[in-house]
LUMKEDREN-614087 format. One record per residue (C-alpha): residue in three letters; residue number from 1; x, y, z. Coordinates in nm, 2 decimals. Example, Ala and Ser with C-alpha at 12.3 -4.5 7.8 and 13.67 -1.06 7.14 Angstrom:
LONU residu num      u      v      w
LONU    Ala   1   1.23  -0.45   0.78
LONU    Ser   2   1.37  -0.11   0.71
END
This chain:
LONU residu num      u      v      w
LONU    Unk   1  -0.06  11.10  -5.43
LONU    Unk   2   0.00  10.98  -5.06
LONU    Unk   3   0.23  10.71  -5.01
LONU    Unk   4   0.27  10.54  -4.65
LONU    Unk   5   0.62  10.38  -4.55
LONU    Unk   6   0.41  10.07  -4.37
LONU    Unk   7   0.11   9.96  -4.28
LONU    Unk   8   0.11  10.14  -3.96
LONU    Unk   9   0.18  10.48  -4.10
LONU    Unk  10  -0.15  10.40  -4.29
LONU    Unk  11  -0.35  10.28  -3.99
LONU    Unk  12  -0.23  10.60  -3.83
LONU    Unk  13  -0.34  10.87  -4.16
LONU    Unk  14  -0.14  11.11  -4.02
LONU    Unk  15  -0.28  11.10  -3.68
LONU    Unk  16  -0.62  11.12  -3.84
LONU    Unk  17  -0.64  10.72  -3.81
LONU    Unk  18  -0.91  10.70  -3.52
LONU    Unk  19  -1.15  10.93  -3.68
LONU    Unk  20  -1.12  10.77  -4.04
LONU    Unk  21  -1.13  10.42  -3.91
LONU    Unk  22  -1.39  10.49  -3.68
LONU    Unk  23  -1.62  10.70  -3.90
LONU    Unk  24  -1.56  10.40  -4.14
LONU    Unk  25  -1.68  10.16  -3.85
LONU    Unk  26  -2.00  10.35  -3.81
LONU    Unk  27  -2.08  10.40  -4.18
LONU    Unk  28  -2.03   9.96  -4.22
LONU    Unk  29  -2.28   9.90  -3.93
LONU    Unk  30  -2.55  10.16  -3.99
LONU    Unk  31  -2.55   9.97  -4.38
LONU    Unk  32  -2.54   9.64  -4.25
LONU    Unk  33  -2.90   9.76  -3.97
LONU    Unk  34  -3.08   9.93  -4.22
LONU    Unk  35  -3.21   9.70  -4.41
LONU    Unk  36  -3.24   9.46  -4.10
LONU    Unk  37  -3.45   9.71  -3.98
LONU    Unk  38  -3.65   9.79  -4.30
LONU    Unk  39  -3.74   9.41  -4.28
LONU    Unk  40  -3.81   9.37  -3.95
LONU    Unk  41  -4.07   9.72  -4.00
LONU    Unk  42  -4.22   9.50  -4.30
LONU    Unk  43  -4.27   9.22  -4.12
LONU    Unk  44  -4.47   9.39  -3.84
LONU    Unk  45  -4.67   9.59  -4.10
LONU    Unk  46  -4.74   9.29  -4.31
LONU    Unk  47  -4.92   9.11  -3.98
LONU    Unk  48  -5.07   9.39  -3.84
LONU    Unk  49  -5.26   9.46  -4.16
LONU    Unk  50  -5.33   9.05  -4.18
LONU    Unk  51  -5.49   9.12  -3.80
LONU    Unk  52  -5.67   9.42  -3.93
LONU    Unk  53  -5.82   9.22  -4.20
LONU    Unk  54  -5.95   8.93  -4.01
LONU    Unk  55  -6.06   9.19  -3.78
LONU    Unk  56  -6.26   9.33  -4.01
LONU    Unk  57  -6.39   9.06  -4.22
LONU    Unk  58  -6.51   8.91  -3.92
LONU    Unk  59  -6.73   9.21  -3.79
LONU    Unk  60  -6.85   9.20  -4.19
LONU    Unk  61  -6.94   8.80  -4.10
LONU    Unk  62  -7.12   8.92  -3.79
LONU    Unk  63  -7.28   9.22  -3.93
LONU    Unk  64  -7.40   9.05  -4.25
LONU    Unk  65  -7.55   8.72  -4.05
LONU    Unk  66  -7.76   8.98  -3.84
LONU    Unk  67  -7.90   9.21  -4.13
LONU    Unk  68  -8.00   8.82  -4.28
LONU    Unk  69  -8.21   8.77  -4.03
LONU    Unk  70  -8.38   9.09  -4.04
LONU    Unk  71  -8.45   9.09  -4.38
LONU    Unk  72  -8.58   8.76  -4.34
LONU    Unk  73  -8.82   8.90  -4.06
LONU    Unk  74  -8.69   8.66  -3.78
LONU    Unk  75  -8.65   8.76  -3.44
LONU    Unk  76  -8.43   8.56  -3.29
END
């Protein structure tokens, strides 16, 4: 079991403080972005597919008026 004399002798971990504390640093902030960043890729996914579908079902509203009248043997 280690066992530190004060609370600078464990800051320091035997000269190995920087690397632990930083690696620690790192690990915290790349857990706190990801799922920032998993929401923020839903988001944009979620209203591109909304564009694509109004896209779309408008083109079917445009494509469907002009078969109508075709069918119904109009030439307008």
């Amino acid at each position: 079991m280690i066992h530190w004399n004060s609370l600078a002798e464990f800051l320091a971990m035997g000269r190995h403080g920087p690397y632990v504390w930083g690696s620690l640093l790192v690990m915290a902030l790349l857990m706190v972005a990801e799922p920032m960043l998993l929401l923020r890729g839903r988001k944009r996914l979620i209203a591109r597919l909304r564009r694509q579908h109004r896209a779309e079902a408008s083109e079917r509203r445009q494509t469907g008026a002009g078969s109508r009248s075709m069918a119904n043997g109009s030439n307008d």
